[in-house]
FIKEVEX-984571 format. One record per residue (C-alpha): x, z, y; residue in one letter. Coordinates in steps of 0.5 Angstrom, whole numbers, plus 500, padded with zeros to 3 digits. Example, Ala and Ser with C-alpha at 12.3 -4.5 7.8 and 13.67 -1.06 7.14 Angstrom:
% residues 2
525516491a
527514498s
This chain:
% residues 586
525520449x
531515452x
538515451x
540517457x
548515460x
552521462x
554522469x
559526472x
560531478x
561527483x
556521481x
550527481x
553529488x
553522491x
545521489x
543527491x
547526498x
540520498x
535523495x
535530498x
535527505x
530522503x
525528500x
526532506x
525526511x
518525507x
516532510x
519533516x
513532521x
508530515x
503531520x
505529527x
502522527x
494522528x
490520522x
488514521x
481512520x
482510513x
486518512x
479521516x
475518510x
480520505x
480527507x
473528509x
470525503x
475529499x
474536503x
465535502x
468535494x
473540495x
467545498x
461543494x
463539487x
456540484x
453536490x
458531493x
462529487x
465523487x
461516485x
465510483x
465506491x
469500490x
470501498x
472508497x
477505490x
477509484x
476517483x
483519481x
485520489x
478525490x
480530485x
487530487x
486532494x
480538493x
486541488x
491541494x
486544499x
484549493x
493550493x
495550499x
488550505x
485545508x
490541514x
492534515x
499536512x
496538505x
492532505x
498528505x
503532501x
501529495x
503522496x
509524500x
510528493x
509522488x
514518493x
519524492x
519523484x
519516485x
526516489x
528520482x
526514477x
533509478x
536515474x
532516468x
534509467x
541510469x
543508461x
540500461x
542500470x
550500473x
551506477x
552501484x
545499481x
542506481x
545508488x
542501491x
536502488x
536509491x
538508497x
533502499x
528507497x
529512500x
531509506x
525504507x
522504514x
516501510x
516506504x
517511508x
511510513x
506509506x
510516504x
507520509x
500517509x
495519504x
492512501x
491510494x
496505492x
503511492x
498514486x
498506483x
505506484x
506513479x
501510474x
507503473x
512508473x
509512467x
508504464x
515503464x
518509462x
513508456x
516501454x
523504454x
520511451x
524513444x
522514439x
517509439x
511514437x
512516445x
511509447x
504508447x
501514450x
505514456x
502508457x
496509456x
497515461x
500510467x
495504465x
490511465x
492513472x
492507474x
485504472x
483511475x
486510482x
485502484x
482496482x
488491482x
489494476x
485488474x
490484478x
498486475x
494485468x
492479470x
500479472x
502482466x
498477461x
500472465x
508472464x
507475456x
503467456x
509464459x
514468456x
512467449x
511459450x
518459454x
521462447x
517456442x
520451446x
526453447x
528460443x
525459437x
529463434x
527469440x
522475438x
517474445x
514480447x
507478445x
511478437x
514485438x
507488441x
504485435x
510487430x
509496435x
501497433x
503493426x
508499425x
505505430x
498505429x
498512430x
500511436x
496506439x
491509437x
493516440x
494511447x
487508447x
484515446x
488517452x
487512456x
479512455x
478519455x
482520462x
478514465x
472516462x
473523464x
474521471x
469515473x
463521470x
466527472x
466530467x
463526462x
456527467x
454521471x
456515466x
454510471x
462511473x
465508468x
460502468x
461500475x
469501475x
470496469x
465491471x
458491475x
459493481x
468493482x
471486480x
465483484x
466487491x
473485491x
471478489x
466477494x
472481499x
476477499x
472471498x
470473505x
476475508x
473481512x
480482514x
483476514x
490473516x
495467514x
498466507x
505468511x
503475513x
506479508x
513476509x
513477517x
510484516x
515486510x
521483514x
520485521x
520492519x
525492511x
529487515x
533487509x
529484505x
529477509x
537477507x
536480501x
532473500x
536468503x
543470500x
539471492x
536463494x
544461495x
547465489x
541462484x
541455486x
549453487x
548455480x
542451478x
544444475x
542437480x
535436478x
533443479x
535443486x
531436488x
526440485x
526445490x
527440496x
522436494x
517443494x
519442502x
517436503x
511436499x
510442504x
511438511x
506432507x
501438507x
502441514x
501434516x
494433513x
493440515x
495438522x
491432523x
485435518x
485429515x
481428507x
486435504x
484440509x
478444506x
482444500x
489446505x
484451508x
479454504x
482453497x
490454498x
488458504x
494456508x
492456516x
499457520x
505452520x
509458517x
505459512x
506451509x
514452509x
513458504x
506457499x
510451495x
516453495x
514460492x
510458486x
516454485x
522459485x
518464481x
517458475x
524457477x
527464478x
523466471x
525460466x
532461468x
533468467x
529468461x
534461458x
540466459x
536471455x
537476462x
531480460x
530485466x
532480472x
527475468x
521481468x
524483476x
524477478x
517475475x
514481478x
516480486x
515472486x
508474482x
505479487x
508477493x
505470492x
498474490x
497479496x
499473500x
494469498x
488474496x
483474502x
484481504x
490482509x
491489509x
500492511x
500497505x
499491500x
506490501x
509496498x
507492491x
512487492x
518490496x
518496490x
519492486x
523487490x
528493490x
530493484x
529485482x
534485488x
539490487x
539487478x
541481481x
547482486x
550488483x
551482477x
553476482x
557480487x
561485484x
565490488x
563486493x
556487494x
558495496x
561491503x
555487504x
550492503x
552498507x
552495514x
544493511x
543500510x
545504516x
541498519x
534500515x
535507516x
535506524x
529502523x
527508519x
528513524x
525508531x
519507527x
517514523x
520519527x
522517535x
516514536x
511515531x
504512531x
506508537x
503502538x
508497538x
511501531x
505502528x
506499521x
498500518x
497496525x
491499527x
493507528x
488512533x
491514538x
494521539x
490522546x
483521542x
486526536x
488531542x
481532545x
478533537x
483538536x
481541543x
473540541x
475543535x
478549538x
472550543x
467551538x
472554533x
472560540x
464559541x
460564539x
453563534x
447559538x
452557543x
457552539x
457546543x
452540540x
457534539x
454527538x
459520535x
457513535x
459507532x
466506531x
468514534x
466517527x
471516523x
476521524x
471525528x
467527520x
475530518x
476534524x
469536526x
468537518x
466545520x
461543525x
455544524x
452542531x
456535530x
451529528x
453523527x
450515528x
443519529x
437514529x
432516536x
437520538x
436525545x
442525549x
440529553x
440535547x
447534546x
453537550x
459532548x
457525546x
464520544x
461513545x
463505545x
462501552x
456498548x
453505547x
454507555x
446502557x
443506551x
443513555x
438516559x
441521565x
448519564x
449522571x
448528568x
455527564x
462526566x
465521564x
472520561x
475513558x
480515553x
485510547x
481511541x
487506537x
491502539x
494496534x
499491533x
497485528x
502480529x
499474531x
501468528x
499463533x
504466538x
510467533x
517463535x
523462532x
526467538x
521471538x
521473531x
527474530x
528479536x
521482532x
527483527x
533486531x
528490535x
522491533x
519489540x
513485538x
512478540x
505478541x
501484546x
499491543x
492492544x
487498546x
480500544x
478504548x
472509548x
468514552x
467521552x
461524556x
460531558x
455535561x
456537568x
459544570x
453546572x
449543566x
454546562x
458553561x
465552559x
465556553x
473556552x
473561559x
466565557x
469572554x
């Protein structure tokens, strides 16, 4: 479908010396970190699907995010049976086929551009953390994929269906499908704007849209078919509850999201996403600062003030923030700027996209202008949205990869190989420290907030326990508050397991996991032994805390500036005497 460029032998055997390490490392110890909360309810929900679909389908939650991910999974347990391996194999595999995507546009990219590309996703600590990590956002990814491929695609009756299918995939997995279509819009406006005044001679994009479905009706047609009976077929399951598709496009997605991140249920500083993505990609922060170099020593005088000026109407912000003069509200609740470093970042940003985009657009560089649009768009987005969650960076260091790797092997030439490979050998130690030396450990925790190995232990030993235990003799197990999830996964089989139970009776059950709050609540505690254990740990770097020295010791060795934290819960056992360990009885 694309005019694919030739590669010899040793162009193949070089990509391949990438992409084979990079496939294998996204499988090898798929299963070694514990599961994550949010992993637990992924799984759980999909596993009451996968054995019992006529009654636990999936209804659209917009907590839960779009079906796409609940169907996928049933069918992997159907493949290969039901472990905490299989139910990641599916991103690790999209992740796996994203590594292959420089290649298939190997005709429009230089090939030190694909083994740049390649390399840094392939080798990303932060990829390769998400990879090995069953969420949503690597199915989004796929979904953009396929877009992109579609707008390539020749002969031009394939364009349309492809992208429907991506937008398809896409609609189906996540709601910030209304976020990058917003985004998207928001650059065709630009664009075509920037052509009237200053390329009026240029076909925008909103012109060749207009000028494809005039003379591929057919196609368009067949796009909006696909897209509509895949997103229909989904939200329904089946085209049976036509609730679904109602709740995903309006009553009930757009407005929980909205009111999310109105609330900030998990907030943080506009800065977030920048310390988060440069702490673990370091690589990202060079990227930038030698980009910023390179752009503006080739801007004119009035271009540079204007950069400079956006660093002092940042230091007048922070002052007023600062004194909480008459701007603060607007700082605060409105720009959501909340910490020093947050104010050097915020303006100069907004600047540099408008700047990065009209330059690139001006110079008629088409796939920068896209690139670089892209990754100062979504970057500043996620930054803002009220919702601070790590894996929400994926979007902008994806496609910070590419932006990038366009702009130095066009700036840099030969020179680029010297600069770049000192930067890879370091991302790929910082792969290995945090996914595979010290996996799920506290201080390289990446989803920040990740259940201890310990409490996964004593699941897994429970497990084994009534797995062991004959009929009418099953130990009964209660959980409470925060100890449900990943609980429901690991006890999915356990019929004797409650929990959150109304006017429970402790006394009827035999192992009780509980937080301190609970403890008051039981009666007869003196019959249970009681044992603490790290339910999870976390690291969320904290703003407040952060220095100069301590961030950038954060960067050269991932030691955190601020303290690892622990929750702890509480697991009660009933006495030996009580209770007959049923591991020993034959």
């Amino acid at each position: 479908m694309m005019n694919q460029r030739s590669y010899s032998f040793g162009h193949w055997f070089l990509l391949l010396l990438i992409i084979i390490p990079g496939i294998i490392l996204r499988f090898y110890d798929l299963d070694v970190r514990a599961l994550h909360h949010d992993e637990s309810l992924h799984g759980y929900y999909s596993y009451l699907f996968f054995k019992d679909p006529d009654n636990h389908f999936y209804k659209y939650n917009p907590l839960l995010h779009g079906p796409l991910l609940y169907h996928t999974l049933p069918f992997f347990y159907w493949l290969f049976d039901v472990s905490k391996f299989v139910m990641r194999m599916p991103v690790a595999l999209i992740s796996s086929i994203l590594l292959f995507t420089p290649v298939f546009f190997r005709d429009k990219l230089k090939f030190s551009t694909v083994i740049i590309v390649t390399s840094l996703l392939a080798f990303s600590p932060s990829i390769l953390y998400w990879s090995r990590f069953i969420r949503h956002d690597f199915f989004v990814i796929l979904g953009l994929v396929i877009i992109l491929i579609g707008y390539f695609a020749q002969p031009p009756f394939w364009k349309a269906p492809l992208i429907g299918l991506g937008s398809a995939i896409h609609f189906c997995t996540k709601e910030n499908f209304f976020v990058h279509f917003a985004l998207l819009i928001g650059f065709i406006i630009f664009e075509h704007g920037f052509k009237y005044f200053f390329k009026p001679t240029h076909e925008s994009i909103l012109e060749k849209t207009v000028d494809y479905i005039i003379k591929n009706i057919p196609a368009f047609i067949i796009g909006i078919v696909i897209f509509s009976l895949i997103s229909t077929y989904f939200y329904t399951y089946g085209f049976q509850y036509w609730d679904g598709v109602i709740d995903a496009t309006y009553r009930k997605s757009i407005i929980y999201w909205f009111n999310q991140h109105q609330t900030e249920r998990i907030g943080g500083p506009f800065s977030y996403l920048f310390i988060l993505l440069t702490v673990y990609d370091s690589w990202l922060l060079v990227f930038l600062f030698v980009h910023l170099v390179l752009f503006y020593r080739s801007q004119n005088w009035l271009i540079n003030t204007g950069f400079l000026m956006t660093f002092l109407l940042s230091f007048i912000a922070y002052f007023m923030f600062e004194k909480q003069m008459f701007l603060y509200p607007f700082l605060k609740d409105i720009l959501k700027v909340k910490t020093h470093l947050d104010f050097w970042i915020y303006f100069p940003l907004i600047y540099h996209a408008v700047a990065v985009t009209a330059h690139f657009l001006k110079n008629e560089q088409y796939s920068l202008a896209v690139s670089g649009y892209l990754f100062f768009a979504t970057f500043f987005t996620y930054s803002y949205l009220g919702e601070k969650v790590p894996w929400l960076g994926l979007y902008p260091l994806i496609i910070g990869v590419f932006f990038f790797s366009l702009h130095f092997t066009k700036e840099l030439s030969f020179h680029w190989g010297i600069f770049f490979i000192p930067i890879l050998f370091f991302n790929i130690y910082k792969t290995y420290v945090v996914n595979f030396k010290y996996p799920g450990d506290k201080k390289f925790a990446i989803t920040q907030v990740q259940t201890s190995p310990e409490f996964e232990n004593k699941a897994l030993e429970l497990q084994k326990i009534s797995e062991q235990t004959p009929e009418g003799l099953k130990p009964r197990i209660l959980a409470l508050g925060s100890n449900v999830w990943p609980l429901a996964y690991y006890f999915r089989d356990m019929p004797d397991f409650v929990y959150n139970q109304s006017n429970r009776n402790f006394k009827s059950f035999d192992f009780i996991f509980l937080d301190q709050i609970n403890l008051k609540e039981v009666e007869d505690i003196e019959k249970f032994e009681k044992t603490r254990i790290s339910m999870r740990h976390w690291w969320v770097p904290d703003q407040r805390k952060i220095t100069w020295s301590g961030y950038f010791k954060a960067v050269l060795t991932l030691e955190p500036w601020n303290n690892p934290g622990t929750k702890w819960s509480y697991l009660l056992k009933k006495k030996p005497e009580i209770l007959m360990d049923p591991i020993t009885t034959e």
